[in-house]
C-alpha positions in Angstrom: -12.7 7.9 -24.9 -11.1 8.1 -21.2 -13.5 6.6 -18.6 -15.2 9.6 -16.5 -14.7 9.2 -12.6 -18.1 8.6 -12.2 -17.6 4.4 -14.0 -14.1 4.2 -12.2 -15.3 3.0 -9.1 -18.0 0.5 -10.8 -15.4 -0.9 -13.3 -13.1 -1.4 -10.7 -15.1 -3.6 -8.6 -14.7 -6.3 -11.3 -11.0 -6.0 -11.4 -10.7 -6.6 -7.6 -12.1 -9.6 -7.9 -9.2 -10.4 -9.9 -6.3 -9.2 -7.9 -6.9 -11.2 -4.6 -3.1 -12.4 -3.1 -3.0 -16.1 -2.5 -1.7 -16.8 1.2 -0.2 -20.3 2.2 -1.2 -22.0 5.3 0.7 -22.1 8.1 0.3 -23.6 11.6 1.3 -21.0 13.3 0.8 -17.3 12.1 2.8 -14.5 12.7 1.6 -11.7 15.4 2.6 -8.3 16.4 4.7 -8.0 19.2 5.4 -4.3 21.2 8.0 -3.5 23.5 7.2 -1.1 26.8 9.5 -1.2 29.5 12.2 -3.1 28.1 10.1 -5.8 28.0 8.3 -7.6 24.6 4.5 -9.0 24.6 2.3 -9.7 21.8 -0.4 -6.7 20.6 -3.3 -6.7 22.8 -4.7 -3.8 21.9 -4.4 -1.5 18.8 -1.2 0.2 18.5 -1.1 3.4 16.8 1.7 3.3 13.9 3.0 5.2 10.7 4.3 4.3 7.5 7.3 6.0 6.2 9.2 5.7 3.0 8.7 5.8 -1.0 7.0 3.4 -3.5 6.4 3.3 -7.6 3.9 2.4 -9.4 4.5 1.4 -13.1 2.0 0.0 -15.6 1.6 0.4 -19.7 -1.5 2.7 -20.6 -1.9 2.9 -24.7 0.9 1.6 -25.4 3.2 3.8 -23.4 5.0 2.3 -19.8 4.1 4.9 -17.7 6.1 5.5 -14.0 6.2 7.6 -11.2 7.4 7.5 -7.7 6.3 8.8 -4.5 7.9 9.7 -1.2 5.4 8.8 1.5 5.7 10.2 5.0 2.1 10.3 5.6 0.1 6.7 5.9 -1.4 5.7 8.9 -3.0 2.8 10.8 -2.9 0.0 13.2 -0.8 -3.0 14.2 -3.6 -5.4 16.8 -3.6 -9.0 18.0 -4.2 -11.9 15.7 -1.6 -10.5 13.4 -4.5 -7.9 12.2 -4.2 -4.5 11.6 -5.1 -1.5 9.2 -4.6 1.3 6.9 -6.8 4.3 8.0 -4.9 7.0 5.8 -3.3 7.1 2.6 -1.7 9.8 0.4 -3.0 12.6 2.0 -0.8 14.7 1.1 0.3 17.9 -1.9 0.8 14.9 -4.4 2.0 17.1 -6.6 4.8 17.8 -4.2 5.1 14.7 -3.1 5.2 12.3 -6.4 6.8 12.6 -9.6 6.8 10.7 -13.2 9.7 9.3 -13.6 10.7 8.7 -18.1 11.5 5.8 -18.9 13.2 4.2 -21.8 9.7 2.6 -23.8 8.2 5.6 -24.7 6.7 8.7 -23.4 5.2 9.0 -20.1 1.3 10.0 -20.3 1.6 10.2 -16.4 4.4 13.0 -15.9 2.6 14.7 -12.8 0.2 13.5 -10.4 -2.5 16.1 -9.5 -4.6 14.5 -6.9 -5.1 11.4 -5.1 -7.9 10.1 -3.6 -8.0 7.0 -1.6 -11.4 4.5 -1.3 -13.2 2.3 1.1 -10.8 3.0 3.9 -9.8 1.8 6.2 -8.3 -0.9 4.8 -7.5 -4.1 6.4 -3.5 -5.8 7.0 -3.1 -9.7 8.1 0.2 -11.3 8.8 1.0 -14.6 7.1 4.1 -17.2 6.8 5.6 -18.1 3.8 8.4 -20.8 4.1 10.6 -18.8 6.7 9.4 -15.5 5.5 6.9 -13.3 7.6 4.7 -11.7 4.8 1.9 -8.8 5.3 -1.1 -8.6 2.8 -3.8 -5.6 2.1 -7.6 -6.9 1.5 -10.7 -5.8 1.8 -12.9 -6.3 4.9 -15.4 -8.7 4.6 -18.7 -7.6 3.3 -16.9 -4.3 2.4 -15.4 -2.9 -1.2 -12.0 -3.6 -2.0 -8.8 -1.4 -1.1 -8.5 1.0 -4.0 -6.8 4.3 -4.9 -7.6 7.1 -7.6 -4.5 8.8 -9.5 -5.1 12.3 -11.1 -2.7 12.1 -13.7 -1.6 15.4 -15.8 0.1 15.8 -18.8 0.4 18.5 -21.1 -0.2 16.9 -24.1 -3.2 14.6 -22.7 -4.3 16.7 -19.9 -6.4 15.0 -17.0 -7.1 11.6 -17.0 -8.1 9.5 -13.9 -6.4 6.0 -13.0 -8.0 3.7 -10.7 -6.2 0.8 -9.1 -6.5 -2.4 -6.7 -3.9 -1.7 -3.9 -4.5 -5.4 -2.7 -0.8 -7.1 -3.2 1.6 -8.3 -0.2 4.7 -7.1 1.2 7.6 -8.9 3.7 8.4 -8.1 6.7 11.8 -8.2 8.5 12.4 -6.8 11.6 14.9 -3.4 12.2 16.0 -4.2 15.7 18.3 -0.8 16.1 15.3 1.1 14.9 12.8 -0.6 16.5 11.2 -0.6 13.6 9.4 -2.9 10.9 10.6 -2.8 7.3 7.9 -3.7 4.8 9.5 -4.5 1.2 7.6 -5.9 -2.0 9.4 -8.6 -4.1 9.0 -11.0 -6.8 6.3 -12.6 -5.1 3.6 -8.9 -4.6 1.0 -10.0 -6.8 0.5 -7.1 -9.5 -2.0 -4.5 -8.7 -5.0 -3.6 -11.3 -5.6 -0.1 -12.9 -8.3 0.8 -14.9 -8.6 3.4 -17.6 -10.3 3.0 -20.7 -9.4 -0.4 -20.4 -8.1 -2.9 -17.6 -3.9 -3.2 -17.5 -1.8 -4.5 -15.2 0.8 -2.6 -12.4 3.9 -3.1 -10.2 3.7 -1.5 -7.0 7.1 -1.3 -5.5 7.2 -0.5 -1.7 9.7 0.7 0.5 8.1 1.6 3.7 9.0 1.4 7.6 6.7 0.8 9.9 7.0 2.6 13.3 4.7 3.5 16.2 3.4 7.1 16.2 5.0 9.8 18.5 1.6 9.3 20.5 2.5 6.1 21.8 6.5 6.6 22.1 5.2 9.1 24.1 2.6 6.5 26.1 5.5 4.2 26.7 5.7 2.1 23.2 9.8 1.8 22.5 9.5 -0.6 19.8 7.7 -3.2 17.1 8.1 -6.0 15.9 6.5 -9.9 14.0 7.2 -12.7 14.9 
C-alpha cells in the first residue's frame, strides 16, 4: 500500500537526517558580490534574484527507474552577505505544463506526468562553500527548522495518483557568466543524492541546470550584475 500524504511529511523527517551534504573547510569562504554603477562590492544587503533553467529528477520506485524533467522559470530568493542566501519559492507553477516523464530504457515509467507540486518548510536556506578551487553552493535547512523538502503528484494511467516526497538538500557549483552577468549553478558528480519516500525510502539524482540572475526589480534599482567570489 502507497503512503497517504498525511505520513509523507513524518517519514520524511527521518530521511533528512540522512541526506545532509558534507562541506570542507576552507579559510576563506566564498561571498556574493553585486555590481551597481560599474562598480563590484560584496552583498550587504539581500538582493532580490531568480532562478532560471531545467533540472531532472530520476530515482527507481518498485523496481521501475522512473524520470522526468522540468523547465523551471519560476524559483525565487535571495543572494546576502556571509555567502547566505535563500529559496523563498519553488515550482509554483502548471506543473503539468511545465514537467514531463521522460521513458527510459529499464522499464516503464510509473511517473509519466506530474500533477501537482507542493513545496515544504520554505524558505529554504543557500551557503557558499570552497571546495579545492571550486566555489560550491548547498541547500539546508535552517537551524531549529524542518528540512528543505518537496512533494511530487505523480499520475499515471495505469497506477493513478501517488505522492513522492523528497529531501532537496544536495549542492551545486558555481561559475560565474561574466557576459550575462549572471551566476550558473550546475550539479555534478559530487551533489549528494536527494531522498524520496514512497512506500518505502529510495534514493534520487537531481540534475540542475539553473542561472541565477537578479530580478527585474533590482535591474531596475540599479543592480547590473552577480557574481561569487
Amino acid at each position: 500500500m502507497r503512503l497517504t500524504l498525511r505520513k509523507l511529511p513524518v517519514v520524511l523527517v527521518a530521511v533528512l537526517a540522512l541526506s545532509a551534504v558534507a562541506v570542507s573547510s576552507a579559510s576563506a569562504a566564498p561571498e556574493w558580490h553585486v555590481k551597481k554603477a560599474k562598480t563590484w562590492s560584496k552583498v550587504s544587503t539581500p538582493v532580490n534574484v531568480t532562478f532560471k533553467g531545467s533540472y531532472e529528477l530520476t530515482f527507481e520506485f518498485n523496481g521501475s527507474y522512473d524520470k522526468f524533467k522540468c523547465e523551471e522559470n519560476n524559483i525565487e530568493g535571495t543572494i546576502a552577505s556571509g555567502g547566505l542566501g535563500t529559496i523563498s519559492k519553488f515550482a509554483q507553477f502548471e506543473p503539468h505544463q511545465q514537467c514531463k516523464g521522460i521513458e527510459t530504457e529499464k522499464k516503464l515509467n510509473e511517473c509519466p506526468s506530474i500533477e501537482k507540486v507542493n513545496a515544504w518548510h520554505l524558505p529554504w536556506q543557500t551557503d557558499l562553500y570552497a571546495e579545492g578551487a571550486a566555489t560550491r553552493a548547498k541547500i539546508v535547512h535552517k537551524e531549529g527548522a524542518l528540512g528543505a523538502a518537496s512533494e511530487w503528484t505523480c499520475k499515471s494511467e495505469i497506477f493513478g495518483k501517488h505522492p513522492l516526497a523528497c529531501s532537496v538538500e544536495t549542492s551545486t557549483q558555481l561559475s560565474n557568466n561574466p557576459i550575462a552577468g549572471t551566476v550558473e549553478a550546475n550539479s555534478d558528480t559530487k551533489s549528494n543524492k536527494v531522498w524520496c519516500v514512497t512506500e518505502s525510502q529510495v534514493g534520487g539524482v537531481w540534475t540542475f541546470r539553473e542561472s541565477i540572475r537578479p530580478t527585474e526589480a533590482e535591474k531596475t534599482a540599479g543592480v547590473e550584475a552577480i557574481k561569487v567570489e
